[in-house]
C-alpha positions as CSV (number, residue, x, y, z in Angstrom):
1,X,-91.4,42.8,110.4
2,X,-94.1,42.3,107.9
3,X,-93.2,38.4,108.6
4,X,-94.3,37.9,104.7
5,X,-93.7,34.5,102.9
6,X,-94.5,34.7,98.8
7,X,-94.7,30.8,98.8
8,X,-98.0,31.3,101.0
9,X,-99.4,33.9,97.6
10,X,-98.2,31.2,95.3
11,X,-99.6,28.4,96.7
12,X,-103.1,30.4,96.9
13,X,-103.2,31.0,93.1
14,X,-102.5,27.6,92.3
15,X,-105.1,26.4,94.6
16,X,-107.7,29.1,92.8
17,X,-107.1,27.6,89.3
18,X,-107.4,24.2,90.5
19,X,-110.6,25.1,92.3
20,X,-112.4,27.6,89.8
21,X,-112.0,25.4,86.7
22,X,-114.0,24.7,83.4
23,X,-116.6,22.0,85.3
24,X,-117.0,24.6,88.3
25,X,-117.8,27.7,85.7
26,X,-120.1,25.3,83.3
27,X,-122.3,24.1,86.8
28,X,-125.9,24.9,86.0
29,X,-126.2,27.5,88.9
30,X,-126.7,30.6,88.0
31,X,-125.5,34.2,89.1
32,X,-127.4,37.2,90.1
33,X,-128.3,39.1,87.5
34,X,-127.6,42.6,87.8
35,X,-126.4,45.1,85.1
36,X,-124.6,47.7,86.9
37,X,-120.6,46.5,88.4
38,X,-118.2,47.4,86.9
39,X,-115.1,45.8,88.3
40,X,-111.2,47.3,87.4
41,X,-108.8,44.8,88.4
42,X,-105.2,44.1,88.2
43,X,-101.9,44.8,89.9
44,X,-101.1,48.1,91.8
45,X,-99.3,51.1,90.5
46,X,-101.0,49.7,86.9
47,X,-103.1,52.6,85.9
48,X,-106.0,51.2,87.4
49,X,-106.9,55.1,88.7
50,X,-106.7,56.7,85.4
51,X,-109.0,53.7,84.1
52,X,-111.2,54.7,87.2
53,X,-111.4,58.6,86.4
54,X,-111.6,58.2,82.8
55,X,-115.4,56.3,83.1
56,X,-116.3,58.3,86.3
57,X,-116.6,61.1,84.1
58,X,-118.9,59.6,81.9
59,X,-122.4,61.0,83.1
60,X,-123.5,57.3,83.6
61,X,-121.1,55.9,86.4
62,X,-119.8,56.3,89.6
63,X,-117.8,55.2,91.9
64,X,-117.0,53.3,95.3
65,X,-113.3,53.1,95.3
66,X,-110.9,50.9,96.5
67,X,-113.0,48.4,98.9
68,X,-113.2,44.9,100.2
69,X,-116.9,44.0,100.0
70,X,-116.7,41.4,97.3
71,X,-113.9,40.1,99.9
72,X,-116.4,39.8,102.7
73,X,-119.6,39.0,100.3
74,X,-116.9,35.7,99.6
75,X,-116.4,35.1,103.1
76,X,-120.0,35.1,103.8
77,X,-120.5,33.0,101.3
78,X,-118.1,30.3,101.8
79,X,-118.9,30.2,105.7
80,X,-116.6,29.3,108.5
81,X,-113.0,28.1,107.0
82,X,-110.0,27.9,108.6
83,X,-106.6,28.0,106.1
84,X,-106.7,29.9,103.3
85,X,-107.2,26.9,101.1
86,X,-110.1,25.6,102.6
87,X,-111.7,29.3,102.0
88,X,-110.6,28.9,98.3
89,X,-112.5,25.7,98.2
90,X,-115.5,26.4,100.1
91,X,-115.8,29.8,97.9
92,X,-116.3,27.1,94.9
93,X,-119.4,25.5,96.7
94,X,-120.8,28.6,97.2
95,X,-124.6,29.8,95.4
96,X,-123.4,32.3,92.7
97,X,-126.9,34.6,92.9
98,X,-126.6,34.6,96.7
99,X,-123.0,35.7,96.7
100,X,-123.9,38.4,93.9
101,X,-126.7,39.8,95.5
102,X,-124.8,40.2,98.9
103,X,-122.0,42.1,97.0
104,X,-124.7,44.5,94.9
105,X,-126.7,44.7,98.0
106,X,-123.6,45.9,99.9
107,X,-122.1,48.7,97.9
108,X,-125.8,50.3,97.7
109,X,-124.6,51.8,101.0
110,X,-121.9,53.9,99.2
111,X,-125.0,56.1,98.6
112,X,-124.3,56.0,94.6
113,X,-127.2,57.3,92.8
114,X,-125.9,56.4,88.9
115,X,-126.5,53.3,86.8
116,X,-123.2,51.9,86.7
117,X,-120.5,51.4,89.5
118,X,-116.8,51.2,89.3
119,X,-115.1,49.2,91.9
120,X,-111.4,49.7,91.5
121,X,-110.2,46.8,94.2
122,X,-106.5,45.8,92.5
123,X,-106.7,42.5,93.9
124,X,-110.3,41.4,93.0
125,X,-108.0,39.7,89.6
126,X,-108.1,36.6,92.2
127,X,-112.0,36.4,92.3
128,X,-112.7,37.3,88.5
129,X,-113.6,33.2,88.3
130,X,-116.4,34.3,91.5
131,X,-117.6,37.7,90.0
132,X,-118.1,36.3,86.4
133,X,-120.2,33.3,87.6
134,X,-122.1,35.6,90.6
135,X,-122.5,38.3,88.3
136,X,-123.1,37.5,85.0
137,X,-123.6,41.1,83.4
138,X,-120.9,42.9,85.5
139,X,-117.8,44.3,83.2
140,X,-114.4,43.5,84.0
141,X,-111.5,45.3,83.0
142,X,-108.0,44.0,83.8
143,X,-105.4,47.1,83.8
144,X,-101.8,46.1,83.0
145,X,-98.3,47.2,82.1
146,X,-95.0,45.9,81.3
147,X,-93.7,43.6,83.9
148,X,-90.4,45.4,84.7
149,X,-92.1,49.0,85.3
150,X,-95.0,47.1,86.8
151,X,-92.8,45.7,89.4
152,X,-90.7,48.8,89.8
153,X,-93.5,51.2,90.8
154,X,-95.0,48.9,92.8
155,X,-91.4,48.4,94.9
156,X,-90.8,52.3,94.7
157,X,-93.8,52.7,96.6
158,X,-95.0,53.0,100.3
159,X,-98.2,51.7,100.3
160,X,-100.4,52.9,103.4
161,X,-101.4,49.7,103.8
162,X,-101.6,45.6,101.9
163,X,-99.1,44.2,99.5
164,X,-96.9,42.8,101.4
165,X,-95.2,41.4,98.3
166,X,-94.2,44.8,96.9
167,X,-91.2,44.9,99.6
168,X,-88.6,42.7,98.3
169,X,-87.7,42.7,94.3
170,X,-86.8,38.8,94.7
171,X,-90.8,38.4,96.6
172,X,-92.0,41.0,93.3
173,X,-90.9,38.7,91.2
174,X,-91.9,35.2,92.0
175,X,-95.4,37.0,92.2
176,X,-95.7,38.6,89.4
177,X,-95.2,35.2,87.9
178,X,-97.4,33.6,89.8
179,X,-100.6,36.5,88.8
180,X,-99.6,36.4,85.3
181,X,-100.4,32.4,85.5
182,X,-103.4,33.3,87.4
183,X,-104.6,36.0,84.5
184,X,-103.8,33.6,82.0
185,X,-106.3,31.2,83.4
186,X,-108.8,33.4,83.4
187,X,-108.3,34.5,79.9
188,X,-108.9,30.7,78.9
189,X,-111.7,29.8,81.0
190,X,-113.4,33.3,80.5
191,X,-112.8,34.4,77.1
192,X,-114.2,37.4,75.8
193,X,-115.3,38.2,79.4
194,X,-113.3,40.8,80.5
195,X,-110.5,43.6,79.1
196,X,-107.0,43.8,78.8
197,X,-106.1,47.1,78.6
198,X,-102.6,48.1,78.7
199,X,-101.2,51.2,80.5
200,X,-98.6,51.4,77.8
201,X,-101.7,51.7,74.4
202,X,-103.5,54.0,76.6
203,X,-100.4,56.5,76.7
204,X,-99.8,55.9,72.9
205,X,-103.3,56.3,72.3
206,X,-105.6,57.4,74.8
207,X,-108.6,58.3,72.8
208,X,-108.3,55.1,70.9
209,X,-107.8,52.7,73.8
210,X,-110.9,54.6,75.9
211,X,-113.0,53.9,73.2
212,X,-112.3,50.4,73.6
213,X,-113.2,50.5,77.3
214,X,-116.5,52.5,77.1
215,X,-117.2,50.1,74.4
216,X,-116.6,47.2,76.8
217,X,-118.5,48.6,79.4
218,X,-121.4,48.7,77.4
219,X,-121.7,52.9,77.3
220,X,-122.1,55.2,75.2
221,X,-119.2,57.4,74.0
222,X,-118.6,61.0,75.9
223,X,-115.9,63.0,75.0
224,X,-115.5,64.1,78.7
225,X,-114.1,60.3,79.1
226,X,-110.8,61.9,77.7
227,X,-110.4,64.5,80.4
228,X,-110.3,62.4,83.4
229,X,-107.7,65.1,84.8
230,X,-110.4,67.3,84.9
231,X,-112.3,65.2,88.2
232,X,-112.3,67.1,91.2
233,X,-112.8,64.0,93.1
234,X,-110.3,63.7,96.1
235,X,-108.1,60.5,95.8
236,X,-106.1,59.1,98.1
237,X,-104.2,56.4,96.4
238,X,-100.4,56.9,95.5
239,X,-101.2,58.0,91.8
240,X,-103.0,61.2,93.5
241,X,-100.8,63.6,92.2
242,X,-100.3,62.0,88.6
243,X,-104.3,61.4,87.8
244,X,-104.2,65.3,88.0
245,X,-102.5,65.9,84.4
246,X,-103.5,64.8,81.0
247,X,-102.0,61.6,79.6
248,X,-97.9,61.9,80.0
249,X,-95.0,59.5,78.5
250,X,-92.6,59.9,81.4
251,X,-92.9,56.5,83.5
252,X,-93.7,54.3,80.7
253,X,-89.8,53.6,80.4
254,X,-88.2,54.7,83.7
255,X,-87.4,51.5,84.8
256,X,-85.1,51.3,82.1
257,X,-82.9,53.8,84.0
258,X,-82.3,51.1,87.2
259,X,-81.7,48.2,85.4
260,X,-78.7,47.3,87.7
261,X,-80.9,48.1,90.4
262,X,-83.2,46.2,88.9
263,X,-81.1,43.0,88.6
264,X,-83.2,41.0,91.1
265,X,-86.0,41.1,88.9
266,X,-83.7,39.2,85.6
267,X,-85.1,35.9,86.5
268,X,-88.9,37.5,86.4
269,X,-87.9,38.7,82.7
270,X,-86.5,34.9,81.8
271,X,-89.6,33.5,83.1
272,X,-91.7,35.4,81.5
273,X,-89.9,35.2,78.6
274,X,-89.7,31.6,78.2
275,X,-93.4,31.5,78.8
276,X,-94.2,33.9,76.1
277,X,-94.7,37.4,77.8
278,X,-92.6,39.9,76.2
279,X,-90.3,42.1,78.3
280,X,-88.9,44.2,75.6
């Protein structure tokens, strides 16, 4: 019913790196510059809402949650486009400081009050090209997690709404593939300018790998960063229930128990690991 087609994702991504490449990130325009965003990014199910509730509780940041307005800053940037493609491209002409100052000016009606804010959109990984040049001080984090339990909590899962993709192991798969091309880009045409911080160090060592993201961010260190369980704030997101206890080992290898299930995804773990991303 959902009348989904992955080849439409695909083609998207490979139109992004094509459009947002070294010449466009090196053009003399210049972003708006603001020191406050702080975007987490990445696929869902990744740990992206522990990330989020581990730096809301430091005494400098807040929060706006899960929301499209860096979507809509894009699309009023890039004007009037018809396929997707031609969006993609007319994003690329856009003026960086006018597209960052529409995003900042936006969230301000969130009604934060702190000096940093988190937005925890999953999919904003396909406009980190757009919020590093439009925002040249914002940090980026980029939350992921072994491909396999990656694309196995995402597929267990009923979102209330998006991801299309998540429905089909074959669809998981090919697009999964297809954002771990996408990240890749990023790393080499952005180095340095964002984090990958894996869902996998953070359970083997959560003070250790928080450190490394209130460094990032540009914070100083609170211990309260550690007890992110401790946040009252509702959630509704599909981690609700498990961003209410400390750091746990449980799901880090539970996809090892479906692996016949699972078999749909074997070509994802050849891919991946002909292309150099580990899968055990």
């Amino acid at each position: 019913m959902l009348s989904y087609r992955v080849e439409s994702d695909e083609k998207a991504m490979d139109s992004i790196i094509r459009s947002f490449n070294r010449a466009w990130y090196e053009s003399p325009a210049a972003g708006h510059d603001i020191r406050g965003p702080i975007f987490i990014v990445g696929l869902p199910r990744s740990g992206i809402t522990i990330i989020e509730r581990t730096l809301i509780q430091h005494e400098d940041v807040a929060t706006v949650g899960e929301v499209n307005d860096f979507a809509l800053a894009v699309a009023r940037a890039a004007g009037p486009a018809g396929e997707r493609e031609e969006l993609i491209r007319a994003a690329a002409r856009a003026d960086p400081a006018a597209l960052g100052a529409s995003y900042w000016n936006a969230i301000q009606g969130y009604g934060h009050t702190r000096r940093y804010v988190v937005d925890r959109t999953p999919l904003n990984y396909l406009n980190l090209g757009l919020i590093a040049k439009a925002l040249p001080q914002a940090r980026i984090v980029h939350v992921r997690r072994h491909p396999m339990a990656s694309c196995y909590a995402m597929y267990k899962t009923l979102f209330h709404a998006g991801y299309p993709f998540s429905y089909d192991l074959e669809d998981l798969g090919r697009y999964y593939v297809a954002y771990a091309r996408l990240m890749q880009h990023w790393r080499t045409l952005l180095p340095g300018r964002f984090l990958d911080l894996d869902y996998e160090a953070l359970v083997a060592d959560q003070e250790g790998a928080t450190r490394r993201l209130i460094a990032h961010c540009g914070l100083e260190w609170q211990s309260a960063c550690l007890r992110f369980h401790e946040n009252p704030a509702p959630t509704a997101v599909a981690s609700a229930a498990q961003v209410r206890r400390p750091i746990y080992r449980e799901s880090v290898d539970l996809w090892r128990n479906y692996r016949q299930e699972l078999a749909p995804l074997a070509p994802l773990a050849r891919l991946l690991a002909h292309n150099g991303v580990a899968v055990e």
